[in-house]
C-alpha positions as CSV (number, residue, x, y, z in Angstrom):
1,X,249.7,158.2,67.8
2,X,251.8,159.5,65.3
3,X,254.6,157.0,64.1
4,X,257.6,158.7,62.9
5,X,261.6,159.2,64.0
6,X,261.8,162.7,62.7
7,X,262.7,163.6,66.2
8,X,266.1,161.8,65.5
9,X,268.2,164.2,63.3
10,X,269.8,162.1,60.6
11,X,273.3,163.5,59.4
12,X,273.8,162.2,56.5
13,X,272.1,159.9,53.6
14,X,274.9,157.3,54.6
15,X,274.2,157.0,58.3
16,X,272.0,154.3,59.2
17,X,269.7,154.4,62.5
18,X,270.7,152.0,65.1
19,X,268.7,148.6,66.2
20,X,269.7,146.1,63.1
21,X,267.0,146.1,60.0
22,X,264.0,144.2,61.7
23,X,261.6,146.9,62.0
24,X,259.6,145.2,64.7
25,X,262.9,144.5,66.9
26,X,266.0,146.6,68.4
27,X,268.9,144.6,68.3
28,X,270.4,146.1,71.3
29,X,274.0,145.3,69.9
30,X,274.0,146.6,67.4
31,X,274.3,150.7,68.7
32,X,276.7,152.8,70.1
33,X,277.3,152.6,73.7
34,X,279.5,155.6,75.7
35,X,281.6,153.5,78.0
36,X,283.7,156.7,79.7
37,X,284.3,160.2,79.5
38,X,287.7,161.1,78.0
39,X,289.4,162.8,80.2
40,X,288.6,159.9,83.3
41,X,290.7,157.5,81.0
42,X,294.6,156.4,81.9
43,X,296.8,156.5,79.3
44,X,299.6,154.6,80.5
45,X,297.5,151.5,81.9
46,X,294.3,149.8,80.4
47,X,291.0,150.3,81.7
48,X,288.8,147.5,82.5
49,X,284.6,147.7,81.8
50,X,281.6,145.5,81.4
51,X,279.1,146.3,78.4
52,X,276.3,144.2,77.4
53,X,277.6,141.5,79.6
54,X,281.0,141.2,77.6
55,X,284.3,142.4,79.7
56,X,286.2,144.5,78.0
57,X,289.4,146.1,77.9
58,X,290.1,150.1,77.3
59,X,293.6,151.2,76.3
60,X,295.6,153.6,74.9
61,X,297.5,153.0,71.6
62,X,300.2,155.2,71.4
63,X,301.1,154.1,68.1
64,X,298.1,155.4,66.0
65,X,297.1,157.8,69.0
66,X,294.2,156.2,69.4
67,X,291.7,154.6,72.3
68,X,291.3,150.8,71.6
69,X,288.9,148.6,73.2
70,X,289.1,144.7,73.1
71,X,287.7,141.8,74.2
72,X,289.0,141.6,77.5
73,X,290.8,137.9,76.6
74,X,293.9,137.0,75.3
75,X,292.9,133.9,72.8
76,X,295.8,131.9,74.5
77,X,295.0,131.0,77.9
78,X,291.3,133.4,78.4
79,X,293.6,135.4,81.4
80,X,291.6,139.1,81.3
81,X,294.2,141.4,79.5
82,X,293.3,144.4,81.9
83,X,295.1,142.7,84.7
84,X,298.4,143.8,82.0
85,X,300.1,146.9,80.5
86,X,300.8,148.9,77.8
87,X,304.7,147.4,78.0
88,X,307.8,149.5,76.3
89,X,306.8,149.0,73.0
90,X,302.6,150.4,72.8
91,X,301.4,147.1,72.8
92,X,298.9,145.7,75.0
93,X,300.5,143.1,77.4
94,X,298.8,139.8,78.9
95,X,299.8,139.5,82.1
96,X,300.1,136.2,82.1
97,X,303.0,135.2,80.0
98,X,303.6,138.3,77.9
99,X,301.8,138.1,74.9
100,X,301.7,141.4,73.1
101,X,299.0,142.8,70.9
102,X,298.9,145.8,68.5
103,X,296.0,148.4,68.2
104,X,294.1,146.1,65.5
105,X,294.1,143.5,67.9
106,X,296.9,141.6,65.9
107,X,299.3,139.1,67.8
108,X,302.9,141.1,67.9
109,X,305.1,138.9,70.4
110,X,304.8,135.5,72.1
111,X,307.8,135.2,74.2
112,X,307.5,131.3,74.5
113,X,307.4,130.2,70.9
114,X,311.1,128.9,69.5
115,X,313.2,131.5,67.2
116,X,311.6,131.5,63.2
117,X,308.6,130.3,64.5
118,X,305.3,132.2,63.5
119,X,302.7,131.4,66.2
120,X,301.4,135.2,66.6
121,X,300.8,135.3,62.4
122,X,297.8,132.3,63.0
123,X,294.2,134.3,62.8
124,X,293.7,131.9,66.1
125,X,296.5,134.6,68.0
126,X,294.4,137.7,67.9
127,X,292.8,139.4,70.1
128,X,288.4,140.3,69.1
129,X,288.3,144.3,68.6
130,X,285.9,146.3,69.4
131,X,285.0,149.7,67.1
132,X,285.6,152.6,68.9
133,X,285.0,156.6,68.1
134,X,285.0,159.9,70.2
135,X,282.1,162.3,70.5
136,X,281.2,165.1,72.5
137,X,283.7,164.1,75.5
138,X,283.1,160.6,75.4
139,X,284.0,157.5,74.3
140,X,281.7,155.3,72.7
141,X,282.3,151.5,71.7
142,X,280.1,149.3,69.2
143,X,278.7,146.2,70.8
144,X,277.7,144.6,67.4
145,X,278.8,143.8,64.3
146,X,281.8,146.0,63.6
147,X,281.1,146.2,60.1
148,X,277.9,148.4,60.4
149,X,279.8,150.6,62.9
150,X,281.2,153.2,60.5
151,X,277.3,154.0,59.1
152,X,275.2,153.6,62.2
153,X,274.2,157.1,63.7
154,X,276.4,158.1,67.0
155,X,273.8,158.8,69.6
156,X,275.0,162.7,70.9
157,X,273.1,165.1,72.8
158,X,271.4,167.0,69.5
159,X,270.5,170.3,70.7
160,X,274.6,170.7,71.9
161,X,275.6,169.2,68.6
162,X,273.0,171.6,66.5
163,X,274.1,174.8,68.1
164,X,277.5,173.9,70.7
165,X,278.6,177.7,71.4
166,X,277.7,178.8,74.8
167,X,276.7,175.5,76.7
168,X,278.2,174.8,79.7
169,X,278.3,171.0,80.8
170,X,278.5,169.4,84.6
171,X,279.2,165.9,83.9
172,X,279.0,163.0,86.0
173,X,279.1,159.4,86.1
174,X,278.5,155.8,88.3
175,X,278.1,152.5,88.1
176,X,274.5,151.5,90.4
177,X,273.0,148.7,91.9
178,X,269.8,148.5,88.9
179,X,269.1,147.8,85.8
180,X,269.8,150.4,82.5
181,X,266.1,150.0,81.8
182,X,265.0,150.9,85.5
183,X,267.1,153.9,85.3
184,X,265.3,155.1,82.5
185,X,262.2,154.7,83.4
186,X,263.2,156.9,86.4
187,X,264.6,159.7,85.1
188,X,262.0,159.4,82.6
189,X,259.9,160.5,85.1
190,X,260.1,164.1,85.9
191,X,257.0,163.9,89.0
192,X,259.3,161.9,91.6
193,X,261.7,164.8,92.1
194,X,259.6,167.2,94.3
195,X,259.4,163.9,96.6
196,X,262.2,162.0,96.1
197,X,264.8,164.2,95.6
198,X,263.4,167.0,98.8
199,X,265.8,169.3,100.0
200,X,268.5,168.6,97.3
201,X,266.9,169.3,93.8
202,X,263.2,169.1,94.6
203,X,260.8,170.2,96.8
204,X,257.9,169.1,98.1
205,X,255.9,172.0,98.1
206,X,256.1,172.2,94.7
207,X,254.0,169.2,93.9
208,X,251.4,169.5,91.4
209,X,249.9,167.8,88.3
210,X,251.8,167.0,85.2
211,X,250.3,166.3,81.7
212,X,252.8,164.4,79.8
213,X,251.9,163.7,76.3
214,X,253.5,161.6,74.0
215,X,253.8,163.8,70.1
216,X,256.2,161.1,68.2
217,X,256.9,157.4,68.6
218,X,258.6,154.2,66.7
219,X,261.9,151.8,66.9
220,X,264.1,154.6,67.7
221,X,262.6,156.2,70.7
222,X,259.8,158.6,71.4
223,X,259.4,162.6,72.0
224,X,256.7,164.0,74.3
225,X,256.0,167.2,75.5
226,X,255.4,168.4,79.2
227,X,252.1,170.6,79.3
228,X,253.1,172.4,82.3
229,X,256.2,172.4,84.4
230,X,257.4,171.0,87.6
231,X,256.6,174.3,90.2
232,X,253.6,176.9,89.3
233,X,255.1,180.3,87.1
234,X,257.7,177.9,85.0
235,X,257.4,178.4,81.6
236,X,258.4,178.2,77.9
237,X,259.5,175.1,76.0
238,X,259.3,171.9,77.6
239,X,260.1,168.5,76.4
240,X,261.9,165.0,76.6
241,X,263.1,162.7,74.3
242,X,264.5,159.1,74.2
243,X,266.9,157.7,71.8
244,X,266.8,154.1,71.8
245,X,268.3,152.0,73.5
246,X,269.5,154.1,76.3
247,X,269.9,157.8,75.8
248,X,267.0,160.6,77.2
249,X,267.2,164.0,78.2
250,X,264.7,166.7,78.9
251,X,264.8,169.8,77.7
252,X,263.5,173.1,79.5
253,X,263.9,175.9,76.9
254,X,262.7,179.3,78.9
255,X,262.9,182.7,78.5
256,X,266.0,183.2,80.8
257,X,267.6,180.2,79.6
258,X,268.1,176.6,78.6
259,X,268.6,173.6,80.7
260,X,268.5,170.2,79.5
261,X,269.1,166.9,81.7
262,X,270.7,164.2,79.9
263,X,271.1,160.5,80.9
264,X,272.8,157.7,79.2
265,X,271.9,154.8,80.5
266,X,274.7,151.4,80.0
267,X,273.8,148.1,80.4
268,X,276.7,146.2,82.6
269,X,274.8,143.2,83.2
270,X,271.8,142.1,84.9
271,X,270.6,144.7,87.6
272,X,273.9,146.9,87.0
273,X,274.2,149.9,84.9
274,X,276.5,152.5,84.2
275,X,275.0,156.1,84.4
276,X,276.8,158.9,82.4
277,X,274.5,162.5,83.3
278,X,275.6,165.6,81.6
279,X,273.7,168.9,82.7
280,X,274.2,171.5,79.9
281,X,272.9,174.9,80.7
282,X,272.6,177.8,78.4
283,X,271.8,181.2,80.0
284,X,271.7,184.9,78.4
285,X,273.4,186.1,81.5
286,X,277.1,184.7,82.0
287,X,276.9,184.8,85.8
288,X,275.4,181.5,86.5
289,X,277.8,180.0,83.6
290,X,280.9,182.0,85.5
291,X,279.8,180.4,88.8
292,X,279.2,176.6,87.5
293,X,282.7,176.6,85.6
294,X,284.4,177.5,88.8
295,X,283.1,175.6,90.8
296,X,285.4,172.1,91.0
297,X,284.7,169.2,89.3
298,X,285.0,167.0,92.5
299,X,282.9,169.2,94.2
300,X,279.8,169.1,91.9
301,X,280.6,164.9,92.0
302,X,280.2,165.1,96.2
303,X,276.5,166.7,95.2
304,X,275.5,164.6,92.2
305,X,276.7,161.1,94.2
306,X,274.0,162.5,96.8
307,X,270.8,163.0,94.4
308,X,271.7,159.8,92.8
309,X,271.4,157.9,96.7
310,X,268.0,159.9,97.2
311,X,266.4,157.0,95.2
312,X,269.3,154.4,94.9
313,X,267.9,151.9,97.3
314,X,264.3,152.1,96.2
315,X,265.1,151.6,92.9
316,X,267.6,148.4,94.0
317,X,264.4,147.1,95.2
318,X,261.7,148.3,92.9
319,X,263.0,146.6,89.4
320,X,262.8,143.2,91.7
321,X,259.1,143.8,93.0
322,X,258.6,144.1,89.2
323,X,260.1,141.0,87.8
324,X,257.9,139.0,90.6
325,X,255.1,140.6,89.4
326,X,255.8,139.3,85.8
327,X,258.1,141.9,84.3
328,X,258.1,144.9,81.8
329,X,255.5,142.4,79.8
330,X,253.2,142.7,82.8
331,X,253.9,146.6,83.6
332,X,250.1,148.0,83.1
333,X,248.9,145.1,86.0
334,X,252.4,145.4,88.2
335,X,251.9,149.3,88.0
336,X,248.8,151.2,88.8
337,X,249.2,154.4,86.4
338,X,247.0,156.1,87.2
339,X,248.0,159.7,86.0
340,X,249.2,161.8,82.8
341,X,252.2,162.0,85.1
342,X,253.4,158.5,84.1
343,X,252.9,159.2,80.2
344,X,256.7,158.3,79.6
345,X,257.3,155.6,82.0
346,X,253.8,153.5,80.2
347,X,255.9,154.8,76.7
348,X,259.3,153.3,77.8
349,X,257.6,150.2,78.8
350,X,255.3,150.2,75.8
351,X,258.5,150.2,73.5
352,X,260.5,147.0,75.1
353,X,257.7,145.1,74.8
354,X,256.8,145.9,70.9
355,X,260.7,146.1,70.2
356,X,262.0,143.2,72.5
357,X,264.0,145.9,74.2
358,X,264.9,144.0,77.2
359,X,268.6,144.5,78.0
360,X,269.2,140.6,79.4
361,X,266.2,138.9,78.3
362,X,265.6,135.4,80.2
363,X,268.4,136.5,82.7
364,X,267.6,136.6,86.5
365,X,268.2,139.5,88.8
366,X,271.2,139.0,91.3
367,X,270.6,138.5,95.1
368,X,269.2,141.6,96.8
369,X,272.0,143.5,98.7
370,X,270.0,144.2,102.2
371,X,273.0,145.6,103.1
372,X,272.8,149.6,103.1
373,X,276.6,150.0,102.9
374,X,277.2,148.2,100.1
375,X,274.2,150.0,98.1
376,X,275.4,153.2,98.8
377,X,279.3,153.2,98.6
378,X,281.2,155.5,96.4
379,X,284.7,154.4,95.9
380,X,284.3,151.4,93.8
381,X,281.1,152.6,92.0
382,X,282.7,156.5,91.3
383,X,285.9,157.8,93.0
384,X,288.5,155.1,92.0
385,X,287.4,155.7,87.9
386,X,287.5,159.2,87.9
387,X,290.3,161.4,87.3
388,X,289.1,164.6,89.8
389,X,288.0,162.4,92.6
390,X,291.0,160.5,92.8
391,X,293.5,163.2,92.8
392,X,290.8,165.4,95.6
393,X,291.2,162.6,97.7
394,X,294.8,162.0,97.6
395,X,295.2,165.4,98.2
396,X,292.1,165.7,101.4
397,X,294.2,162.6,102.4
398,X,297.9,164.2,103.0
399,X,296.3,167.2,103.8
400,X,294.8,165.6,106.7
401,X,298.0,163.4,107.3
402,X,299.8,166.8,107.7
403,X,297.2,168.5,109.8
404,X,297.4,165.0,112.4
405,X,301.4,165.2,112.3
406,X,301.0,169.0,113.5
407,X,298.7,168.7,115.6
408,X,300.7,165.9,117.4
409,X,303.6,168.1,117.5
410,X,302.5,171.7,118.7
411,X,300.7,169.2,121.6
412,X,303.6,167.9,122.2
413,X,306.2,170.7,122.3
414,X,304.3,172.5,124.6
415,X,305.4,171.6,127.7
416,X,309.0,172.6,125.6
417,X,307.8,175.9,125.0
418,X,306.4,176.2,128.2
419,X,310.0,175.6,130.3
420,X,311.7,177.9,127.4
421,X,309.8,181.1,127.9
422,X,309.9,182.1,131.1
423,X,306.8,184.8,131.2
424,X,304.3,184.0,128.6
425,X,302.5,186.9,127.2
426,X,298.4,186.7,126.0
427,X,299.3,186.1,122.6
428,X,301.6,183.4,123.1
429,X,299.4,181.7,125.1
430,X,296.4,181.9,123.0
431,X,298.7,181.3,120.0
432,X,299.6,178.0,122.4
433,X,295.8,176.7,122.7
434,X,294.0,177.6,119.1
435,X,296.9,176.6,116.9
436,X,296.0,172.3,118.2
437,X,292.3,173.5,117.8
438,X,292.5,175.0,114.7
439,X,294.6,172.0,113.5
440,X,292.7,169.6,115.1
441,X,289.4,171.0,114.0
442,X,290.7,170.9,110.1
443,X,291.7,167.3,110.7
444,X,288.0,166.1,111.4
445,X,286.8,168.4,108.7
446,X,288.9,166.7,106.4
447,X,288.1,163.5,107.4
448,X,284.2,164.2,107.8
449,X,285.5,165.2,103.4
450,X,287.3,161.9,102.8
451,X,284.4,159.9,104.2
452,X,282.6,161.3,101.5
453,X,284.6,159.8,98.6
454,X,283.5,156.1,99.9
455,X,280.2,156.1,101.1
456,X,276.6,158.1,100.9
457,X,274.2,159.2,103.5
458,X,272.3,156.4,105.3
459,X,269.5,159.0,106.1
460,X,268.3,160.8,102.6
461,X,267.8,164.5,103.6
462,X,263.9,164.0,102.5
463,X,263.8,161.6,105.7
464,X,265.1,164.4,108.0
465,X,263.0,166.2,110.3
466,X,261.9,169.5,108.9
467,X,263.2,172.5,110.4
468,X,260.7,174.3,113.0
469,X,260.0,177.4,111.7
């Protein structure tokens, strides 16, 4: 095999590769993680996340117009500064007893201290920050030392970033129940969608043999090609890629178009990731574009939260089956791989072991959650943290307020209407009976919409009996 990272497009002759200088070892803190997309973020309150382990705070600094991320502690009493606000000045408030912090983390106000005394000018007052810079929609912190942050290479989505005219981009995002490292190895793995994913982006039927082969391998990630595609008559370029630690995508470059499927894949803590999937598509025709911008962003989230519960649960409990069987050091004995099918997965695996790529090495899986619910809800894991899916729901949820107060009230007044009118004609009395049912029917509609916004499908739709033909 052929070692080389010219896969990776280098920008410049300043920018170094991620990973630390060990060539035999990725220091996993010392990349670029994406933390959010840009427009999910609040600029009048902070935003708390978990990367690496480390809680940490996002905020926005009005001052230098600028997203801030910091150790989510204020160095006086530990109390988690994302339980504050941005108070009346910019700064970042502790909710705790009010000390205020600029944008470079700096000590600004202690309410407490005496008058003349300089408490918040001690190195022992600030606050750790975190780098921070903004590409392709995102929001991507530095986990390591914040002096090699400026050179080190941001991972994007190359093909967008080589030639970004004409793509258009479904993006989604969640926090699930597994580790960043078994959600790789998943969507490295284009064979499990005709099965897993049946009857909402795969199909069974088209099940077939796939020769994967690896072209181009090292510190940095790997490139391999796909020798056929996933149903019979598909055809032109295909190929995948992962960027180390946690970016992949696949790329299927035909003659009617370009679809790649991107996943970046960030480490929370132990058996909890956050997944950030972005679905450019490039056609030569603009209808399918037309159709996929208009389509609301909510909307396409409903769908994606779906595909992503096809294999949720599985998954919840595969990556635990795996550590008792010895771990990603054991992977050839714990997994039978058997075909060309599983060329990435044996690569991914390959590359933790040689570049001590585990994400919490030592650390032990939480408890198994054997409750379904709480593996599949929604609200905590997606709606609450973004934008769209918050305001859709407050909105399905007057909506349906409104509907139930109507429907309550043409009921009632009925027997009003019926003691004013004297003769009733056909209309009025078919106006009388549909108007409730109408109501009433888009009051369970609604709330068959808001449920949802919390919680997934017990039964996935491959598990449903097939339709009799």
């Amino acid at each position: 095999m052929v070692q080389t990272q010219s896969f990776i497009n280098e920008n410049s002759l300043t920018e170094i590769l991620p990973g630390g200088s060990n060539p035999d070892a990725f220091e996993l803190a010392e990349a670029w993680y994406p933390v959010h997309y840009l427009q999910d973020l609040d600029k009048s309150k902070p935003t708390h996340f978990t990367l690496l382990g480390k809680d940490i705070v996002i905020w926005w600094d009005h001052k230098n117009s600028s997203w801030q991320v910091f150790i989510d502690q204020c160095p006086h009493r530990l109390a988690p500064l994302s339980e504050g606000r941005i108070n009346e000045d910019g700064l970042l408030e502790c909710p705790y007893h009010g000390w205020s912090f600029a944008g470079d983390g700096s000590c600004q106000k202690i309410p407490q201290q005496v008058a003349g005394a300089k408490a918040e000018t001690s190195p022992r007052s600030c606050v750790t920050s975190l780098p921070t810079t903004e590409r392709q929609g995102l929001l991507f912190v530095y986990a390591g030392n914040s002096e090699n942050a400026i050179n080190t290479k941001v991972p994007v989505i190359e093909p967008i970033e080589a030639a970004p005219e004409g793509w258009v981009i479904m993006n989604t995002f969640r926090d699930v129940p597994y580790d960043a490292l078994t959600l790789l190895e998943n969507i490295l793995d284009p064979s499990h969608i005709a099965f897993t994913h049946h009857r909402t982006v795969g199909n069974r039927a088209n099940a077939a043999p796939l020769e994967l082969e690896i072209v181009e391998s090292g510190k940095y990630g790997f490139a391999g090609i796909w020798k056929q595609g996933l149903k019979a008559g598909q055809s032109g370029k295909l190929s995948t890629t992962f960027i180390a630690p946690g970016l992949m995508w696949h790329d299927i470059n035909a003659e009617k178009g370009r679809i790649l499927t991107v996943v970046y894949a960030v480490p929370i803590r132990k058996g909890e990731c956050r997944i950030i999937a972005r679905f450019p598509f490039k056609f030569k025709s603009k209808l399918p574009g037309f159709f996929i911008k208009i389509r609301p962003r909510w909307y396409v989230h409903i769908g994606q939260n779906g595909v992503l519960e096809d294999d949720q649960i599985f998954l919840h409990y595969q990556e635990r089956y795996l550590a008792a069987k010895g771990g990603s050091a054991n992977f050839n004995k714990a997994f039978y791989l058997a075909t060309k099918a599983d060329t990435f997965v044996a690569e991914l695996r390959k590359w933790v072991n040689q570049y001590h790529g585990e994400t919490f090495p030592g650390e032990s899986l939480p408890p198994l959650l054997l409750n379904r619910e709480l593996l599949l809800e929604r609200y905590h894991s997606h709606t609450e943290k973004c934008a769209s899916c918050r305001q859709a729901l407050k909105k399905i949820q007057q909506l349906k307020f409104w509907c139930g107060v109507l429907t309550i009230l043409t009921l009632a007044s009925s027997p009003l209407f019926a003691f004013l009118v004297e003769t009733k004609s056909i209309l009025f009395a078919m106006t009388e009976t549909f108007i409730p049912l109408l109501l009433g029917a888009a009051w369970w509609k609604l709330s068959q919409l808001e449920r949802e916004f919390y919680e997934g499908r017990m039964i996935p739709p491959r598990n449903l009996p097939e339709k009799k033909r």
